[in-house]
C-alpha atoms as a printed R data frame, in Angstrom:
    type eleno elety resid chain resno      x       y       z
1   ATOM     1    CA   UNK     A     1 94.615 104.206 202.030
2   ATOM     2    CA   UNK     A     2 91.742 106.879 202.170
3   ATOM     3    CA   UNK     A     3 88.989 106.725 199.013
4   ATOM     4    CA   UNK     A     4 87.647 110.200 197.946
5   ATOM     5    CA   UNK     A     5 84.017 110.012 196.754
6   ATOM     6    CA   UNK     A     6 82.631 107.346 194.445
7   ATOM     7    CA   UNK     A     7 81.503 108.445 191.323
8   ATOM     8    CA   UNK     A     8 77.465 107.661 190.914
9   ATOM     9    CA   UNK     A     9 76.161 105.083 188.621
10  ATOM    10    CA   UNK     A    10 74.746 104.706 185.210
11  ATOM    11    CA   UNK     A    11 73.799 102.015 183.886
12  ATOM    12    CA   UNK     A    12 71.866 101.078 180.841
13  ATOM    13    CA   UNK     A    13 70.679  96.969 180.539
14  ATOM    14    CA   UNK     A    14 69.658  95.050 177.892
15  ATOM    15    CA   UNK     A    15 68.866  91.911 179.394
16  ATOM    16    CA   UNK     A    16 67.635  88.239 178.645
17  ATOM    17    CA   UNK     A    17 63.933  86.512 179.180
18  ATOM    18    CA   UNK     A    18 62.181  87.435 182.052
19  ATOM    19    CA   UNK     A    19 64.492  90.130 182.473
20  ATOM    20    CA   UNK     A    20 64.042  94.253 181.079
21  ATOM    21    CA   UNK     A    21 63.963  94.491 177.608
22  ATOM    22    CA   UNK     A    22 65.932  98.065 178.647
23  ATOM    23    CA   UNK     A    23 66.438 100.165 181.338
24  ATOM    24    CA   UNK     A    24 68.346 102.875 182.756
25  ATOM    25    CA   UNK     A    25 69.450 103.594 186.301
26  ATOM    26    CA   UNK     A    26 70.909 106.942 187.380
27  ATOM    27    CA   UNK     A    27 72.658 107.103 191.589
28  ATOM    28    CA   UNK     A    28 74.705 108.921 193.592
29  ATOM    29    CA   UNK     A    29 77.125 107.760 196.607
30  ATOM    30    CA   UNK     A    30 79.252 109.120 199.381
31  ATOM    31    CA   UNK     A    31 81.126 107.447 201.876
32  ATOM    32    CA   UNK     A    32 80.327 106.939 205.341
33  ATOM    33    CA   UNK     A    33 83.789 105.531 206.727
34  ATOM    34    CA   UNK     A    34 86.424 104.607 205.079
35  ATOM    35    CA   UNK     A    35 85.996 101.986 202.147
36  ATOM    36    CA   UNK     A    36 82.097 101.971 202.757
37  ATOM    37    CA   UNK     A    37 80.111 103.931 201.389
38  ATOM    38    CA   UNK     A    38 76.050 104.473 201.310
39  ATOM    39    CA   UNK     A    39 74.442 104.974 197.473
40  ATOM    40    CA   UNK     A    40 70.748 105.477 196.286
41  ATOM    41    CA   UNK     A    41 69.743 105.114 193.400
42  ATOM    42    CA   UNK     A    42 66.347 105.015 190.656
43  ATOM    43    CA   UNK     A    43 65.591 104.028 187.650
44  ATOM    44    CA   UNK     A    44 63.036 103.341 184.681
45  ATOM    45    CA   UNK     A    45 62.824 100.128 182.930
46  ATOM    46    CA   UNK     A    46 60.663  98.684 180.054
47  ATOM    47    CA   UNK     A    47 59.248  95.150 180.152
48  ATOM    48    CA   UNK     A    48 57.825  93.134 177.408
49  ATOM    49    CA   UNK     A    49 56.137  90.415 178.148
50  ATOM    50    CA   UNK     A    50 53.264  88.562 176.829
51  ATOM    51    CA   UNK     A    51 50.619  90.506 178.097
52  ATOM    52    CA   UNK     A    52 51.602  93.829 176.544
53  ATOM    53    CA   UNK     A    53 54.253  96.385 177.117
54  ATOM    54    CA   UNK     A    54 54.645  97.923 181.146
55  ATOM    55    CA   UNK     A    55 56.956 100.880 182.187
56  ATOM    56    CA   UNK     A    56 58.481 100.477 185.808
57  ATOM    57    CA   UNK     A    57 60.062 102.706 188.208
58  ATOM    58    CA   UNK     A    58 62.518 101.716 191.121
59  ATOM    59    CA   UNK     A    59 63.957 103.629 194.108
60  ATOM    60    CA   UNK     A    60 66.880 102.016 195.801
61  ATOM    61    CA   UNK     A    61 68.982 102.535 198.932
62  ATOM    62    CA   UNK     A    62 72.846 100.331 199.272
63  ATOM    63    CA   UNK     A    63 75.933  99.730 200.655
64  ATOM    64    CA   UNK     A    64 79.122  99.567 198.693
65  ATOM    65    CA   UNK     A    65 82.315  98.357 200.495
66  ATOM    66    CA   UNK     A    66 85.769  98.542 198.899
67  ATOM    67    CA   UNK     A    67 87.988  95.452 200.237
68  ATOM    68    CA   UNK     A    68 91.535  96.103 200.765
69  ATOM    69    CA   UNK     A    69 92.233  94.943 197.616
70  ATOM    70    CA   UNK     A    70 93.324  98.313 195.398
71  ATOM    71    CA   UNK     A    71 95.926  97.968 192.646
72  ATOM    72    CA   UNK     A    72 97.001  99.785 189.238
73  ATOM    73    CA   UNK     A    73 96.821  99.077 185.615
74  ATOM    74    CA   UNK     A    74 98.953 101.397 183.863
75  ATOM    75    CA   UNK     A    75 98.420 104.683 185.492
76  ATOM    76    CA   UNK     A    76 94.710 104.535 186.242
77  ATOM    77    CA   UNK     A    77 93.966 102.900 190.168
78  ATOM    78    CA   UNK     A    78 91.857 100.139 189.994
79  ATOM    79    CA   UNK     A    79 89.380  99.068 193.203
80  ATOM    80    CA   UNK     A    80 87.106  96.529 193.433
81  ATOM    81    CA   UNK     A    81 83.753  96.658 195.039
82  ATOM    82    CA   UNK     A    82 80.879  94.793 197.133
83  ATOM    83    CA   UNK     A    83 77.346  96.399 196.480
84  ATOM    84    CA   UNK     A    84 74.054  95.368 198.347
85  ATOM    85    CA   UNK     A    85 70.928  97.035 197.397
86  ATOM    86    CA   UNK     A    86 67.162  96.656 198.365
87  ATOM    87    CA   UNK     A    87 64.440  99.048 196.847
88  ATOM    88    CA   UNK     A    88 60.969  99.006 195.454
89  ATOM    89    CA   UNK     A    89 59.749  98.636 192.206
90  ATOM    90    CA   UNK     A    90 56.334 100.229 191.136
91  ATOM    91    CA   UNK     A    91 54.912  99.020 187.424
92  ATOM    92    CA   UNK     A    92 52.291 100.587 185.029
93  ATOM    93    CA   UNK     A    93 50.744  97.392 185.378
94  ATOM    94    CA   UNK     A    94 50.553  93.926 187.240
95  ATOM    95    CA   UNK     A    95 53.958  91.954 186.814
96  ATOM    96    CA   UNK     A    96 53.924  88.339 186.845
97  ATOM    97    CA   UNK     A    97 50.204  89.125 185.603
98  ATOM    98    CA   UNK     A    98 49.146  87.755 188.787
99  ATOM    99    CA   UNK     A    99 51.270  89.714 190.635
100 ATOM   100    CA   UNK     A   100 51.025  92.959 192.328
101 ATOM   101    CA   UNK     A   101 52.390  96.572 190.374
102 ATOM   102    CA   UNK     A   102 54.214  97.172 193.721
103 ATOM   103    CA   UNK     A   103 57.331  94.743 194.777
104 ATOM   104    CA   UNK     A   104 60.465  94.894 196.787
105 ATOM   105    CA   UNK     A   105 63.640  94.824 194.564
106 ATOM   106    CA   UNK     A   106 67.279  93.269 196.071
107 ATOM   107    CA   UNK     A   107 70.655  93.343 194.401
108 ATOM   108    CA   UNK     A   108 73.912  92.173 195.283
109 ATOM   109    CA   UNK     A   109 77.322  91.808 193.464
């Protein structure tokens, strides 16, 4: 079986301590072979913590695979994925507080 194009991403998080208080992530895709498939992405979050409010922005490069594991429920095809992304994240301020604005980001899932 031959995927088309993967639709981009949107995502908008509210998340537990430590975590963003809210964010929003905007990417796009476009496969490379089949079933893989190379995305980018950025966002904006908003931190909290103690030491006063911080704005952050993130630029992020990834893989997604598709296994060959697709199926249907109802009508609508259903495939799941493997994403690995690494980035960097650049902060209005230092984040731990002894930290640096600039870091290196990673996701997987």
């Amino acid at each position: 079986m031959s995927f088309g194009f993967p639709a981009g991403d949107f995502v908008i998080s509210s998340e537990g301590a430590g975590a963003p208080e809210f964010g929003l992530r905007a990417g796009a895709a476009n496969f490379v072979r089949d079933r893989t498939a190379i995305l980018a992405q950025a966002g904006w979050r908003y931190y909290s913590p103690e030491s006063g409010s911080l704005n952050a922005g993130e630029l992020q490069l990834g893989l997604r695979y598709y296994p060959p594991i697709d199926f249907h429920i109802g009508k609508a095809p259903v495939a799941p994925f493997l994403d690995a992304f690494a980035g960097v994240i650049h902060s209005s301020a230092t984040f731990p507080v002894n930290g640096t604005p600039t870091n290196v980001t990673g996701e997987w899932g």
